[in-house]
C-alpha positions in Angstrom: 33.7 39.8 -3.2 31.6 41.6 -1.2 31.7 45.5 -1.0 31.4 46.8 2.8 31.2 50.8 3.8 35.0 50.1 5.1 35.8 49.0 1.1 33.9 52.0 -0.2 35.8 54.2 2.4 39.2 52.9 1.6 38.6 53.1 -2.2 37.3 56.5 -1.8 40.8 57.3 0.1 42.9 55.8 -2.5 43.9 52.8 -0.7 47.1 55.0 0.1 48.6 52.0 1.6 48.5 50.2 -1.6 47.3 47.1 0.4 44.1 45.2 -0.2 42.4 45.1 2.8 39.3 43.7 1.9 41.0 40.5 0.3 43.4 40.6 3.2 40.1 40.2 6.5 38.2 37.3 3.8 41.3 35.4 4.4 42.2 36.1 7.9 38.5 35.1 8.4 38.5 32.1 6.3 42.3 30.4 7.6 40.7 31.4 11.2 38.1 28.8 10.8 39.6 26.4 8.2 41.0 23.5 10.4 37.6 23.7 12.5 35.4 24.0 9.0 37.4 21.0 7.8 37.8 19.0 10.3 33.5 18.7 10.2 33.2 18.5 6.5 35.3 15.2 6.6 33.0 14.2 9.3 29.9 14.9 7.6 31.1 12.9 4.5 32.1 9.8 7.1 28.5 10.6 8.2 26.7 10.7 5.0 28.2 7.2 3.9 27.3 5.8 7.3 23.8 6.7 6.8 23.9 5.3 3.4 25.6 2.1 4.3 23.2 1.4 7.3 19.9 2.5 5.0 20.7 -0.2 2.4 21.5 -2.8 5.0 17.9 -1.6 6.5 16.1 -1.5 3.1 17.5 -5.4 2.5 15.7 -6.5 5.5 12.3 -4.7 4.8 12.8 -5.4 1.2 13.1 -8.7 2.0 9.8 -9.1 4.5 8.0 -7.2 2.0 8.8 -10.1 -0.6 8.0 -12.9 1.1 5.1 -11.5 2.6 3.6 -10.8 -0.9 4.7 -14.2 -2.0 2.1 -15.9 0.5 -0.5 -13.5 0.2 -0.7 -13.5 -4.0 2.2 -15.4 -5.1 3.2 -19.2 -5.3 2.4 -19.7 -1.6 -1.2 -18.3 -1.5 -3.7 -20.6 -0.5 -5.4 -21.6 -3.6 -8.3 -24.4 -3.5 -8.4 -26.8 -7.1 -11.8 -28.0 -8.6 -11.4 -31.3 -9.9 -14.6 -29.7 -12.4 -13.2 -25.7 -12.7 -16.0 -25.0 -14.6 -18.7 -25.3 -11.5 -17.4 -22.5 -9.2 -14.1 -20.2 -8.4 -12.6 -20.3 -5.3 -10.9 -17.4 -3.1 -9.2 -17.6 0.4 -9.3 -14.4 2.2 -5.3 -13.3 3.1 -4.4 -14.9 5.9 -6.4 -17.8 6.2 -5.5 -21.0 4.7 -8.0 -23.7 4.6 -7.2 -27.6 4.9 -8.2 -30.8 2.9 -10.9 -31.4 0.6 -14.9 -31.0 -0.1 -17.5 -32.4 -2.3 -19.2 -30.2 -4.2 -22.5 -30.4 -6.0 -24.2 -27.3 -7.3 -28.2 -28.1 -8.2 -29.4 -24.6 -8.7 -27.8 -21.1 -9.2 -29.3 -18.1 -7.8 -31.0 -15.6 -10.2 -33.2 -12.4 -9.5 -36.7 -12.0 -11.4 -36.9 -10.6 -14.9 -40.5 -9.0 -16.2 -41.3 -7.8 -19.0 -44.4 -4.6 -19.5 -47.2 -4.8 -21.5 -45.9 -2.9 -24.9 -46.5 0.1 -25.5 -45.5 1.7 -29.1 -42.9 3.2 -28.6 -40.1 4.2 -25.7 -41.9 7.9 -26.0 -45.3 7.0 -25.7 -47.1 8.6 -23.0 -47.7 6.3 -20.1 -50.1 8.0 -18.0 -50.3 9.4 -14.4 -51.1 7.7 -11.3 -48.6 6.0 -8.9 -46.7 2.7 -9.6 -45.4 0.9 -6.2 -43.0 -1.8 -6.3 -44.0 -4.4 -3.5 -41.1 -7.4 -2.6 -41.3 -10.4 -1.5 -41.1 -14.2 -2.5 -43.2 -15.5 -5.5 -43.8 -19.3 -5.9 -46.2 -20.0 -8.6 -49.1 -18.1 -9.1 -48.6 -17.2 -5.2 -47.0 -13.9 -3.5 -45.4 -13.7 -0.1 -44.8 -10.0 0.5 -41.7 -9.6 3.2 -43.3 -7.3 5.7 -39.8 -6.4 6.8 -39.5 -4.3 3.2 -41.7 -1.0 2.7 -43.2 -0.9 -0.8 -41.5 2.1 -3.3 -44.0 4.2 -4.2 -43.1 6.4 -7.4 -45.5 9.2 -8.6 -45.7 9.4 -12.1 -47.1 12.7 -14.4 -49.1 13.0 -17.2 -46.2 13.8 -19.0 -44.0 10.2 -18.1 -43.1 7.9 -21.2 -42.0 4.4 -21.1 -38.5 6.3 -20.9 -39.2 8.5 -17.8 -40.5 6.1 -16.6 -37.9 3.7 -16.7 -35.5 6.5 -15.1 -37.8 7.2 -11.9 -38.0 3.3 -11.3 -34.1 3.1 -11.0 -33.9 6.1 -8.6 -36.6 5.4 -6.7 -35.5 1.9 -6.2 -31.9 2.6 -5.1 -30.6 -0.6 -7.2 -33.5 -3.0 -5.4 -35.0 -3.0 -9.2 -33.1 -1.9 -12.8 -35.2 -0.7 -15.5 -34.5 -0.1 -19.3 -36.5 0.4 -22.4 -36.2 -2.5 -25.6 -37.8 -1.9 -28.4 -38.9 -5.6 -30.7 -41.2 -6.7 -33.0 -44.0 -6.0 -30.1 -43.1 -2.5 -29.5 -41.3 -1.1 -27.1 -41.5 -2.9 -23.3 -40.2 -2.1 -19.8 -37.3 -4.5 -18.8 -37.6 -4.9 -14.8 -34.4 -7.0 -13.3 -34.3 -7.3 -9.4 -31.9 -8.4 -7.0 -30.9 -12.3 -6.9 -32.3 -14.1 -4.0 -35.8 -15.8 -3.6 -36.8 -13.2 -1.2 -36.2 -10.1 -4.0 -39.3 -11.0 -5.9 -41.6 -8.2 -6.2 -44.9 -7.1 -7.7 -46.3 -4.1 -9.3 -49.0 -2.3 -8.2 -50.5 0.7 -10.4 -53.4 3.1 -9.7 -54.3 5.4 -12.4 -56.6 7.9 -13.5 -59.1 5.6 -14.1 -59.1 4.3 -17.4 -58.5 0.8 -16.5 -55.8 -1.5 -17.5 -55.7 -0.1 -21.0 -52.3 1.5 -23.2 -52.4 5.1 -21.8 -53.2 4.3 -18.1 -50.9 3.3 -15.8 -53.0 0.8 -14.2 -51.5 -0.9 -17.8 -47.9 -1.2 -15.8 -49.5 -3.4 -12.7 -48.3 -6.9 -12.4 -49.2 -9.4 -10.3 -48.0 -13.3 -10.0 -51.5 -14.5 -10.1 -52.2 -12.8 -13.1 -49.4 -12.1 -15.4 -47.5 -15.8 -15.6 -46.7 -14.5 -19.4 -44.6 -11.8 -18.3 -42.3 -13.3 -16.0 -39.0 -14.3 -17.8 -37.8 -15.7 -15.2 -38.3 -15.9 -11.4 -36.4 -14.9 -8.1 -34.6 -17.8 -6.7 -31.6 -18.4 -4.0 -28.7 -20.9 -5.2 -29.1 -24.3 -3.8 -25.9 -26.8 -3.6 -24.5 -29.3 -0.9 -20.9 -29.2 0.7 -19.6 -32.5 2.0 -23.4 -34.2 1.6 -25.0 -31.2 3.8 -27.4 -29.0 1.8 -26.8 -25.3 1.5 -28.7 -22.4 -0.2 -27.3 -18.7 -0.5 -29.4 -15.3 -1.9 -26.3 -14.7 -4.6 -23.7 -17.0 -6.1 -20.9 -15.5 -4.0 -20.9 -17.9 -1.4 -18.8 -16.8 2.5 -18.6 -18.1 5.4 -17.8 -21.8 4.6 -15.2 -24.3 6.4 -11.7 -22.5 6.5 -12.9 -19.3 5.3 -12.9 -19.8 2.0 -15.6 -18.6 -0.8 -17.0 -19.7 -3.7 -18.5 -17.7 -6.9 -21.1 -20.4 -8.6 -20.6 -20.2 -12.0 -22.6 -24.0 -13.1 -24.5 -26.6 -11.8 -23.2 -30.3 -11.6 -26.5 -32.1 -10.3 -25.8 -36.2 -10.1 -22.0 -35.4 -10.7 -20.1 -33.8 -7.5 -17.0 -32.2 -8.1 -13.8 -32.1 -5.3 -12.7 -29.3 -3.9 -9.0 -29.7 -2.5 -6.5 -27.6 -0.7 -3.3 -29.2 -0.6 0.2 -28.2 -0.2 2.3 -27.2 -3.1 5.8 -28.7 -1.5 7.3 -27.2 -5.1 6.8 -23.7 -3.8 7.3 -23.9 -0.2 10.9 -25.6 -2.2 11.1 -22.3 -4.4 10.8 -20.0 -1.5 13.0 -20.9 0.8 15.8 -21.3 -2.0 15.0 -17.7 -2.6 14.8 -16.6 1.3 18.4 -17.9 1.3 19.7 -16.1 -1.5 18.3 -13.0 -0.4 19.9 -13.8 3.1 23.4 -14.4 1.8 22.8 -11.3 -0.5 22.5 -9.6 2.9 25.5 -11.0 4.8 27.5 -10.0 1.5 26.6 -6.4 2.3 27.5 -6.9 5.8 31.0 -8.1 5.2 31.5 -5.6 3.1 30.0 -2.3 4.5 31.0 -4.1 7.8 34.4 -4.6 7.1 37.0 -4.1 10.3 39.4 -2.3 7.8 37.7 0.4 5.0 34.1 -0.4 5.7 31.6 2.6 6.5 29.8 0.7 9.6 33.3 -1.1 10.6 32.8 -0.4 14.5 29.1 -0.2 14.2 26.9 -1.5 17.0 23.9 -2.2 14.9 25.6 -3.8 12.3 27.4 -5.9 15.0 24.2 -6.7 16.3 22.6 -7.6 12.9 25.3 -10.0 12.6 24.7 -12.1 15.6 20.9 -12.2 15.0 21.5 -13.1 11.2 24.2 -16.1 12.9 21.1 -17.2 15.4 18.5 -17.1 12.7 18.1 -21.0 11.8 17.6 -21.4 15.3 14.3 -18.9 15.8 11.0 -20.5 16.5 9.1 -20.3 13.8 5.9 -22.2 15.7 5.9 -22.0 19.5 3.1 -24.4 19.2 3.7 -27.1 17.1 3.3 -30.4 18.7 5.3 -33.5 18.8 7.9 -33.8 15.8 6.1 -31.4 14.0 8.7 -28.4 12.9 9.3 -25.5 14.8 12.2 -23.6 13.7 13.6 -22.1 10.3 16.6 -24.5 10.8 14.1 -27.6 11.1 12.8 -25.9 7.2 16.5 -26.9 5.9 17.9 -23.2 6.7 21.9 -23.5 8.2 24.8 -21.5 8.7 27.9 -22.1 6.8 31.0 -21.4 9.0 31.6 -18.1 6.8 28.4 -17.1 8.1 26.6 -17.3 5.0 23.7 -19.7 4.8 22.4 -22.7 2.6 19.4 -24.7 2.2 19.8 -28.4 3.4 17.6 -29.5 0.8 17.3 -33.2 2.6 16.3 -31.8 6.1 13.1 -29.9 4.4 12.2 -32.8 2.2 12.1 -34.7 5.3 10.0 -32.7 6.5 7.4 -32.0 3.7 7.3 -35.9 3.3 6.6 -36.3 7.4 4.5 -33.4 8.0 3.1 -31.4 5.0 0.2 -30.0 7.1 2.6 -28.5 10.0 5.1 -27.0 6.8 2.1 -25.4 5.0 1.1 -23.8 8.3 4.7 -22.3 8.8 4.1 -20.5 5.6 0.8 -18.0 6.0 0.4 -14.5 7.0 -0.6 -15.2 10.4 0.9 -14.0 13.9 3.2 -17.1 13.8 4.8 -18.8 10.6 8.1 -18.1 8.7 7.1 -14.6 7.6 6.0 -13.3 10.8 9.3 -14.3 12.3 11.3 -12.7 9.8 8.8 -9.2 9.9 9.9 -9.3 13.6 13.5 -10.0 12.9 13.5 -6.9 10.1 11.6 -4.8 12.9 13.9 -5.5 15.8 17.0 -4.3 13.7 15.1 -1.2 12.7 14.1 0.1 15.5 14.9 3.6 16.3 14.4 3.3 19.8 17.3 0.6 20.3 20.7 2.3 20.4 22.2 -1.1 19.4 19.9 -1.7 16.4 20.7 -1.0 13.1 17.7 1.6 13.3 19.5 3.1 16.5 22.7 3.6 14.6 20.7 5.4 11.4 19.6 8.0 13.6 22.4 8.4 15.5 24.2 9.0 12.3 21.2 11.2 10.5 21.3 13.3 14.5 24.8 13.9 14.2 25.0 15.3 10.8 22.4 17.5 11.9 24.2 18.7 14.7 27.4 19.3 12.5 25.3 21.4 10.0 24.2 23.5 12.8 27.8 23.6 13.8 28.9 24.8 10.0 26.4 27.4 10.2 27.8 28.7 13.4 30.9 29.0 12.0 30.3 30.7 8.8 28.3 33.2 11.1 31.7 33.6 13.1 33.5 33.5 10.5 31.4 36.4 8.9 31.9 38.6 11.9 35.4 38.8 12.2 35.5 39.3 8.6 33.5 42.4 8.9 35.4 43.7 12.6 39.1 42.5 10.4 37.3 45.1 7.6 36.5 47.8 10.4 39.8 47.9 11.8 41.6 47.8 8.4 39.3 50.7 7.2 40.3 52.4 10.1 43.8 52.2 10.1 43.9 52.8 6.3 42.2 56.6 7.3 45.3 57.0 9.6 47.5 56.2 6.8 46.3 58.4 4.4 45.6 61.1 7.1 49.7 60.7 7.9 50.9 60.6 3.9 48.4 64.2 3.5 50.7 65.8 6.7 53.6 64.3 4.9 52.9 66.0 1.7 51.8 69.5 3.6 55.2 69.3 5.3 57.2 68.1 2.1 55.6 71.2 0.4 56.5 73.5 3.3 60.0 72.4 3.4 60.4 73.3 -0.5 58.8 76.6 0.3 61.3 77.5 3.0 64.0 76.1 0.7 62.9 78.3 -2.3 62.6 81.5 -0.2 65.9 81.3 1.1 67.7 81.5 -2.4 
């Protein structure tokens, strides 16, 4: 309990009433306020399972777009190309893109970037001389050297103090990546490794000027290369990848090829020259099966919840408007268009997928209306099942969305913040009232102090007069 200046007054005076006063305004105060402080915490606990009944039906929803989002962007329902030969190329479709029938592929040539090798020196410490090196690109055929006049030579300025090392280093800074350079040490000695960029147009020469000594270990003018006069040192040339697509001949800088029919890519891994490969996206009518068995599972797992959080007699969102709501849209689902622009007899809704609505409101999967429709159109089912603006998921997205929308009062969103405002409102009212409460415990305190003074200000003239009395009484003996 609390001690006030009225308890320390009244304990000073003896509390000559013999009543506690203190105890006596805490619980005037606290039964003042009890039916009203009550009466909100049962509505706050109403509130709080409202909120959490309407989150998980909202969470179901969003879990469930999540799911089958993922499911056709890297699941079983990804667009996926199949080499007949895997071992020529991978393939990749970008998410949301998902590229139709088949290619030829024949691969004659994979790209590579030029490998040379220095002159060796003895070893990776040896001095290399001063002077500058510049790295000149461009496209080598041969003994022949087309410089790209687009692409400014690197100069790098090299000390008298550079080894094969040092060297190695400025060459990779200087070059930004256009040219790696390491040291190996073999039988020869030790030898600058340059490696550029793959592509026929990343060859590049090597220009030295040195102090003068010529060509010889020591100088740098040792380091120059050229294609006319170093054939020996060139492990292997610059070159673009070369391969045809459907009989019509291709070439690309790396072996990550973009940009072909459909969007998809291809990473060139062999070549197949005189033996094309096929290159087929199809439709896997085994997983578009698998997900829609799952889509309705997850649905009835949602109308489950309903009926019971729902419920007209016990349940937390029994005369809820969003949950109403949420029912009627779940009961109209089969009948969304899934494809406002498929043509002819091509499907268009979730109901024309094998989705229905039992008369309990639950769902199942007429198995026979989607195999009809696989066997008739596989093309127009496939495309119902991407990440696109239109398609199964982007239906559902919207349904979750448009029962989760805060902004709608008759949404399920609507009714969670309704709920989350009005328990806001009753804390703010439960602070009120504790701050009420609190004053007329302290007034209930001041008057109570007060009145105890009078009380033991009456018993003191009381005892002067009782003493008085005995006086008179004794004198008159």
């Amino acid at each position: 309990m609390t001690t006030t200046s009225g308890s320390s007054i009244i304990s000073g005076l003896g509390a000559g009433s013999g009543v506690d006063f203190i105890k006596l305004a805490s619980d005037i105060s606290a039964a003042s306020f009890a039916a009203q402080r009550d009466q909100i915490t049962a509505r706050q606990t109403a509130l709080t399972a409202q909120v959490s009944a309407a989150a998980q039906l909202r969470s179901g929803l969003t879990d469930l777009s999540a799911a089958l989002g993922e499911r056709l962007r890297t699941g079983d329902l990804a667009p996926k190309g199949e080499l007949a030969n895997p071992a020529i190329a991978k393939v990749s479709v970008p998410a949301g893109l998902s590229p139709r029938g088949s290619f030829s592929l024949e691969v004659t040539q994979l790209a590579r970037s030029q490998t040379l090798l220095s002159r060796p020196l003895a070893s990776s410490s040896a001095l290399v001389g001063a002077g500058t090196l510049s790295l000149r690109f461009g496209t080598i055929s041969g003994s022949s050297f087309s410089p790209d006049a687009a692409r400014a030579a690197i100069d790098i300025t090299v000390t008298d103090t550079d080894t094969l090392a040092t060297l190695a280093a400025k060459i990779n800074s200087a070059s930004g990546g256009a040219v790696s350079a390491y040291v190996a040490t073999g039988t020869g000695g030790a030898q600058l490794v340059m490696k550029g960029k793959d592509g026929a147009a990343n060859g590049f020469q090597i220009e030295a000027t040195g102090a003068g000594g010529g060509a010889v270990a020591g100088d740098l003018e040792y380091f120059g290369w050229s294609a006319a006069t170093g054939a020996t040192q060139l492990q292997a040339s610059a070159r673009d990848a070369a391969f045809t697509l459907d009989g019509v001949a291709m070439t690309s800088a790396s072996n990550r090829v973009t940009g072909l029919p459909g969007g998809f890519s291809l990473d060139l891994t062999a070549t197949n020259t005189g033996a094309p490969t096929t290159l087929t996206f199809g439709t896997s009518t085994a997983a578009i099966t698998s997900v829609m068995e799952d889509f309705v599972t997850a649905l009835n797992d949602i109308v489950g919840q309903i009926n019971d959080l729902a419920a007209p007699v016990g349940g937390e969102l029994g005369n809820d408007p969003g949950a109403r709501e949420l029912r009627r849209d779940l009961a109209g689902l089969a009948a969304r268009v899934v494809m406002p622009g498929a043509a002819g007899n091509d499907p268009r809704t979730l109901g024309d997928l094998g989705l229905a609505l039992n008369r309990d409101g639950t769902f199942k999967l007429d198995t026979a209306r989607l195999n009809r429709a696989l066997d008739t159109a596989p093309d127009a089912v496939a495309a119902m099942f991407t990440t696109g603006p239109t398609g199964v998921f982007a239906t559902f997205d919207r349904f979750a969305r448009e029962n989760s929308l805060t902004t709608d009062p008759s949404s399920l969103g609507g009714s969670l913040k309704r709920y989350e405002m009005q328990q806001a409102a009753n804390e703010k009212r439960l602070a009120r009232i504790a701050e009420q409460q609190e004053a007329l415990r302290l007034r209930l305190t001041g008057e109570f102090t007060a009145s105890e003074r009078r009380v033991s200000a009456a018993q003191s003239t009381l005892t002067f007069l009782r003493q008085q009395v005995d006086m008179w009484s004794n004198s008159d003996r």
